[in-house]
C-alpha positions as CSV (number, residue, x, y, z in Angstrom):
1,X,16.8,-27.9,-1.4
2,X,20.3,-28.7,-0.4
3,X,23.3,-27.3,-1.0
4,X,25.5,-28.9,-3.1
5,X,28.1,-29.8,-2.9
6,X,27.2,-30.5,1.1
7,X,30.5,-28.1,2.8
8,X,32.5,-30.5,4.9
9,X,31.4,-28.7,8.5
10,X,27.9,-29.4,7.6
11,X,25.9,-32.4,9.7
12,X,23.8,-34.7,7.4
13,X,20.3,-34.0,8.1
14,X,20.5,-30.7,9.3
15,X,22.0,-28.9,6.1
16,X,18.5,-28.3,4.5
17,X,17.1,-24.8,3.5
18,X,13.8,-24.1,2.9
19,X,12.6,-21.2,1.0
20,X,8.9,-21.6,1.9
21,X,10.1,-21.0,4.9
22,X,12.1,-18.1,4.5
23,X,9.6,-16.3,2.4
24,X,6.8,-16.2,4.8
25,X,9.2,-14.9,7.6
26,X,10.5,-11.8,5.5
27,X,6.6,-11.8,4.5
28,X,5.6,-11.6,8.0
29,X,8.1,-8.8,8.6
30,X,8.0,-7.1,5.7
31,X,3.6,-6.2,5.8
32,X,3.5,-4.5,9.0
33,X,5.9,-1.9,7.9
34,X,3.4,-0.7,4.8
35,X,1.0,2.1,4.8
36,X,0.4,2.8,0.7
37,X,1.0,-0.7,0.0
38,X,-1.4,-2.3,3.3
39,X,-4.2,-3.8,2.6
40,X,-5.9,-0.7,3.9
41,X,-5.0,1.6,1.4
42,X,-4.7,-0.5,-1.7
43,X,-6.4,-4.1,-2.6
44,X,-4.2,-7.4,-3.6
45,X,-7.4,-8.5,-5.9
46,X,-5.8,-8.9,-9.3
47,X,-2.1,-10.0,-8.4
48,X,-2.8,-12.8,-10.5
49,X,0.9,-15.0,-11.3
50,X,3.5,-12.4,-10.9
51,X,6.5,-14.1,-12.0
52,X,9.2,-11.5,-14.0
53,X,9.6,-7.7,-14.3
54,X,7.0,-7.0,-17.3
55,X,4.3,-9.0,-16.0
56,X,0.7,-7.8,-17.1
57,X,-2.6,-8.1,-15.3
58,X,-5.5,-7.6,-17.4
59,X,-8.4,-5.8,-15.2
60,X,-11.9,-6.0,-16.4
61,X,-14.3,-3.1,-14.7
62,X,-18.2,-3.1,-15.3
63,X,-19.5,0.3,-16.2
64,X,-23.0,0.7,-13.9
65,X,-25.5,0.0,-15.8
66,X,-28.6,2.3,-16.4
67,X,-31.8,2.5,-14.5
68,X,-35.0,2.9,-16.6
69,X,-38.4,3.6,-16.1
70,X,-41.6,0.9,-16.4
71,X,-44.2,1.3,-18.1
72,X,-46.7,-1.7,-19.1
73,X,-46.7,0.1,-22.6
74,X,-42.8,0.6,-23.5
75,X,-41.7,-2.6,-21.4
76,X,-37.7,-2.5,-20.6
77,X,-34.7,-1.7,-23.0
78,X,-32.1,-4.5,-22.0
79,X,-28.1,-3.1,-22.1
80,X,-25.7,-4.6,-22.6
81,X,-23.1,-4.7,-20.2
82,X,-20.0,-2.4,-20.5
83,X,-16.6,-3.1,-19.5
84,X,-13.3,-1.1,-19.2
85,X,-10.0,-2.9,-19.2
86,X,-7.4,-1.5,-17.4
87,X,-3.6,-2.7,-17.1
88,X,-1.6,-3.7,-14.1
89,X,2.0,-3.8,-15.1
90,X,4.6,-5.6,-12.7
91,X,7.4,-2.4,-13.3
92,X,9.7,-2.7,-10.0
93,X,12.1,-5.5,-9.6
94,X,14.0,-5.1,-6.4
95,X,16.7,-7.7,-4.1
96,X,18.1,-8.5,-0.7
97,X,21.0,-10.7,-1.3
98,X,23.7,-11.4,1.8
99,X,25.9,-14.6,3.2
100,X,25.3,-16.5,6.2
101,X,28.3,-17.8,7.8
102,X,26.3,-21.2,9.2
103,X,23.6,-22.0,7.6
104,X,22.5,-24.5,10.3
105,X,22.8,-21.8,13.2
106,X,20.8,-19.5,11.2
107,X,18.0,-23.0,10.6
108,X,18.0,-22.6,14.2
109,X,18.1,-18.8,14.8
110,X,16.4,-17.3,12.0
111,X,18.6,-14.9,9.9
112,X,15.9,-12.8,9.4
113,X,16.4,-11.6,13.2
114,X,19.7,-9.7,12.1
115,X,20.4,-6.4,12.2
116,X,21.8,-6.4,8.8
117,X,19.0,-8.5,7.6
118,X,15.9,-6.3,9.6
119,X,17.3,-3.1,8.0
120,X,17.3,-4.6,4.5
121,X,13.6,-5.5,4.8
122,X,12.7,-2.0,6.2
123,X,14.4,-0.6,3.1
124,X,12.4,-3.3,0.9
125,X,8.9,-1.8,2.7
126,X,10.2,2.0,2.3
127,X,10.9,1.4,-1.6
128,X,7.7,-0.3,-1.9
129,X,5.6,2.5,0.0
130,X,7.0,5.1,-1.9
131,X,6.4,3.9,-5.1
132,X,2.8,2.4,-4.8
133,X,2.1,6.2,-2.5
134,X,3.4,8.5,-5.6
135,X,0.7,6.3,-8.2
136,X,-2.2,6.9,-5.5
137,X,-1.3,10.6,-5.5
138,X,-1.0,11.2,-9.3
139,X,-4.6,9.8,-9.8
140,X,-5.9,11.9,-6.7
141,X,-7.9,15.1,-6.8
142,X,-6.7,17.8,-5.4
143,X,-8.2,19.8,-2.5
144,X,-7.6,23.6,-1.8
145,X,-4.5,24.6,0.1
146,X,-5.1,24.0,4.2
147,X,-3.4,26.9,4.9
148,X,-1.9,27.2,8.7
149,X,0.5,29.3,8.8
150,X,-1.2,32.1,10.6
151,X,-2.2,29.8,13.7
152,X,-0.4,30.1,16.4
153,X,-1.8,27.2,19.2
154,X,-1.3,23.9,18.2
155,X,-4.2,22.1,19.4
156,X,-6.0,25.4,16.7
157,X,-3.7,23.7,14.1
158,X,-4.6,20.2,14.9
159,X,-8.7,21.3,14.7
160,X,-7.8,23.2,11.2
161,X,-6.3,19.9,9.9
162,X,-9.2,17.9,11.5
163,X,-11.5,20.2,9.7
164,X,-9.8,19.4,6.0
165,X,-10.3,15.4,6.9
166,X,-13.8,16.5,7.2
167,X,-14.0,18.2,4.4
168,X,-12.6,15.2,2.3
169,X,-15.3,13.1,4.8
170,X,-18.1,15.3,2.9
171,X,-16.5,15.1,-0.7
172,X,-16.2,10.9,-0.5
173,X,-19.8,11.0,0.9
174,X,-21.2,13.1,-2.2
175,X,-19.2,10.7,-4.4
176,X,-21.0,7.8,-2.8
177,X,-17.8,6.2,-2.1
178,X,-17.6,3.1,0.0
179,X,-17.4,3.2,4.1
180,X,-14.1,1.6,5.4
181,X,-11.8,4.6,4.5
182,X,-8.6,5.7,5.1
183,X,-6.5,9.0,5.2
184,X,-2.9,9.1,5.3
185,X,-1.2,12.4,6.5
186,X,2.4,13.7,6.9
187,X,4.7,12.9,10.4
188,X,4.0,16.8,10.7
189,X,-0.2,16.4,10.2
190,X,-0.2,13.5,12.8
191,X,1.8,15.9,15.3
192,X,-0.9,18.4,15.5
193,X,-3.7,15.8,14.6
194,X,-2.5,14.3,17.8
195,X,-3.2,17.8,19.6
196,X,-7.3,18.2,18.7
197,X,-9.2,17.1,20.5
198,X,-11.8,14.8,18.4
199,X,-8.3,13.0,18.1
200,X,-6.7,12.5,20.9
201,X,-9.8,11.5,22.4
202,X,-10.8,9.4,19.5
203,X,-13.0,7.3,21.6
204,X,-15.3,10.2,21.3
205,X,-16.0,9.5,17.8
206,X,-14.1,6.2,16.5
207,X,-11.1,4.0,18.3
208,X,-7.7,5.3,19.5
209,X,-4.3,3.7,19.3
210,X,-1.4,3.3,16.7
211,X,-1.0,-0.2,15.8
212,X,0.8,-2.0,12.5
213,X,0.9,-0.4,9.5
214,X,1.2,3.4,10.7
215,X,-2.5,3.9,12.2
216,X,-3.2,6.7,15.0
217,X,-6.8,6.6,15.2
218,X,-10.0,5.7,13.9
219,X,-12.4,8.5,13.6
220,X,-15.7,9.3,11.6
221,X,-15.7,6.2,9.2
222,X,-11.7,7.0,8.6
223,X,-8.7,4.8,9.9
224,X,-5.6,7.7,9.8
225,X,-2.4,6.2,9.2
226,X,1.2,8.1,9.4
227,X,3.9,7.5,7.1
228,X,7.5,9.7,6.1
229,X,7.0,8.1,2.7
230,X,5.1,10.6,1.6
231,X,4.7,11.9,-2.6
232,X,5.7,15.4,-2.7
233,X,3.5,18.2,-1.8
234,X,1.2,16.1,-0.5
235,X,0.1,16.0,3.3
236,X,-3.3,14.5,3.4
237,X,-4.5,12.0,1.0
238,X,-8.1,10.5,1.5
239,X,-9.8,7.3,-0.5
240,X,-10.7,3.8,-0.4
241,X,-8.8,0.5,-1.0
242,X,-11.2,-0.3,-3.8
243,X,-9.6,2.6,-6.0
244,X,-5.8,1.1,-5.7
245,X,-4.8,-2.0,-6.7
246,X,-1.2,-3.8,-5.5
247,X,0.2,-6.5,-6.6
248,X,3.9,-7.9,-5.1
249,X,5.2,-11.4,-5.0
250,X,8.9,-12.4,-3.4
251,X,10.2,-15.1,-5.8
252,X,13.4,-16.7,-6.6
253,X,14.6,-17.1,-3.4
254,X,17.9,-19.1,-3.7
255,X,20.9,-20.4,-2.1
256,X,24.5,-21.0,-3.1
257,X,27.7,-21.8,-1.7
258,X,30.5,-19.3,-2.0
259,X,33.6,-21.1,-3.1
260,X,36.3,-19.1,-1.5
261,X,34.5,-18.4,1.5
262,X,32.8,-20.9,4.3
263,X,29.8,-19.0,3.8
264,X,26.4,-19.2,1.6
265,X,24.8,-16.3,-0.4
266,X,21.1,-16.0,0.1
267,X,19.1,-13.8,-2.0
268,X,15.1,-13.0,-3.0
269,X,14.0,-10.6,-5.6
270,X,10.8,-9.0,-5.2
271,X,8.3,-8.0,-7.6
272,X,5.5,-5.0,-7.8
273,X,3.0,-3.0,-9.4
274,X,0.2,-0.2,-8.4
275,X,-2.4,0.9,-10.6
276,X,-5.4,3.3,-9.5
277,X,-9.2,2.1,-11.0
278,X,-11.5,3.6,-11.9
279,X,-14.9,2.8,-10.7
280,X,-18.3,1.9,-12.2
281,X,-19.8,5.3,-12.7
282,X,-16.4,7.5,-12.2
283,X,-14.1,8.2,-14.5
284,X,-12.8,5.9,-17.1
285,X,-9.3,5.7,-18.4
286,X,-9.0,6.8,-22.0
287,X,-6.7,3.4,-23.2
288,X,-6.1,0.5,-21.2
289,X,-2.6,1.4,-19.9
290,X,-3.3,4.8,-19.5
291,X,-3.6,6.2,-15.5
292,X,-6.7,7.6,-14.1
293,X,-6.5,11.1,-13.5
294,X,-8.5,13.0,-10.7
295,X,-10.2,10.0,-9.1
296,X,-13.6,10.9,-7.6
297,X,-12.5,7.9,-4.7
298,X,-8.8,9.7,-3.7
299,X,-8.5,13.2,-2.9
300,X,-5.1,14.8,-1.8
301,X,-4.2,18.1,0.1
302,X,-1.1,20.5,0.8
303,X,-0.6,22.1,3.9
304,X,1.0,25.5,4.2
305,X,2.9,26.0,7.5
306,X,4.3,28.9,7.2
């Protein structure tokens, strides 16, 4: 794609733009800086073709199917299979638009480097986050209160907080949900998480060290991730990536020349929904577009400090 008309300090060959290009840059950029809306925390299984604001994906969940007894004399009662269909809508439409004041020294450079340009995606992934983290915690059940407000030590309030991850451990266990977990706590949780022992010395029981997407520590079939976009009064929030679904897509991206000024304006919009599931044998959603409320697979807590 060219721009057109070709702006006299342009060299031919060298005047191109390619949005393929561009988009898997800001892409590359733009995924480490998610926690609700990783992979880890929520799949990217039904994004379907996201195209406009109002976009629908149609998802069709099994209900599990019953177990019966054998006998020789009654035989087997066949069922049929049940499904639930649940709506992902596409509800956030969101841009970046800025000039580039040479578009060949930015072919070369990559605008995306900018300062101007780095802070606009950050924004992008902190809008995002936010969002897809306030639908997880709707459709969560709650927990009782941690309350520490009468501990003193803080390595005493990093064991107290370890102690409600356990907790939440036991209650996905009972539910029979899925290994690979996550829990995502407050910048304030991870400050004294990072005090107890079992977690500072995560080799003990899982793998250490923060890497992309907000993680501090693996530890006892958990991967805890850190994020200040967190939903109101929550500070721990447990669950699986089955139970969240997100889909996003960056589209339009476009050039044009800006007539009064040697410069071109570049711009991208990008598109997003979040939906919780329910889950074969959990609880169902009472109309297609209708949230999940207390998920058996996502469980959220407070914490009282003082």
């Amino acid at each position: 794609m060219a721009i057109e008309p070709m702006p006299a300090y342009a060299h031919d060959g060298t005047y191109s733009f390619v949005p393929t290009e561009w988009s898997n840059e800001l892409l590359t950029q733009f995924d480490p800086l998610l926690v609700w809306a990783s992979p880890l925390v929520a799949n990217r299984q039904y994004e379907g073709n996201v195209s406009d604001k109002g976009d629908r994906v149609v998802v069709n969940g099994i209900i599990r199917p019953n177990v019966g007894k054998y006998t020789h004399a009654d035989g087997m009662t066949i069922q049929h299979l049940a499904t639930v269909e649940q709506y992902l809508d596409i509800t956030e439409a969101e841009y970046v638009a800025f000039y580039v004041h040479n578009i060949e020294q930015v072919q070369v450079e990559g605008a995306l480097a900018a300062p101007a340009t780095q802070e606009s995606i950050k924004a992008l992934a902190t809008a995002t986050d936010t969002f897809v983290g306030r639908t997880v915690a709707a459709s969560a059940t709650a927990m009782p209160q941690v309350d520490v407000s009468g501990i003193s030590k803080s390595y005493d309030k990093g064991e107290a907080l370890l102690e409600a991850v356990f907790d939440a451990m036991e209650r996905l266990d009972t539910a029979n949900v899925p290994g690979g977990r996550y829990v995502v706590v407050s910048p304030k949780v991870k400050r004294y998480l990072l005090r107890a022992p079992d977690i500072a010395n995560a080799a003990a029981l899982g793998q250490g060290g923060a890497t992309a997407n907000g993680v501090v520590a693996r530890l006892a079939g958990f991967t805890v991730v850190s994020t200040t976009a967190m939903p109101t009064g929550v500070d721990i929030l447990a669950g699986h990536q089955s139970f969240t679904t997100f889909a996003s897509q960056f589209t339009s991206f476009r050039q044009q020349p800006v007539e009064k000024f040697r410069t071109t304006q570049i711009d991208a919009l990008h598109l997003y929904g979040a939906r919780v599931l329910s889950f074969p044998g959990g609880a169902q959603p009472t109309k297609p577009d209708a949230a999940v409320k207390d998920s058996e697979g996502l469980l959220k807590a407070a914490v009282k400090w003082a």
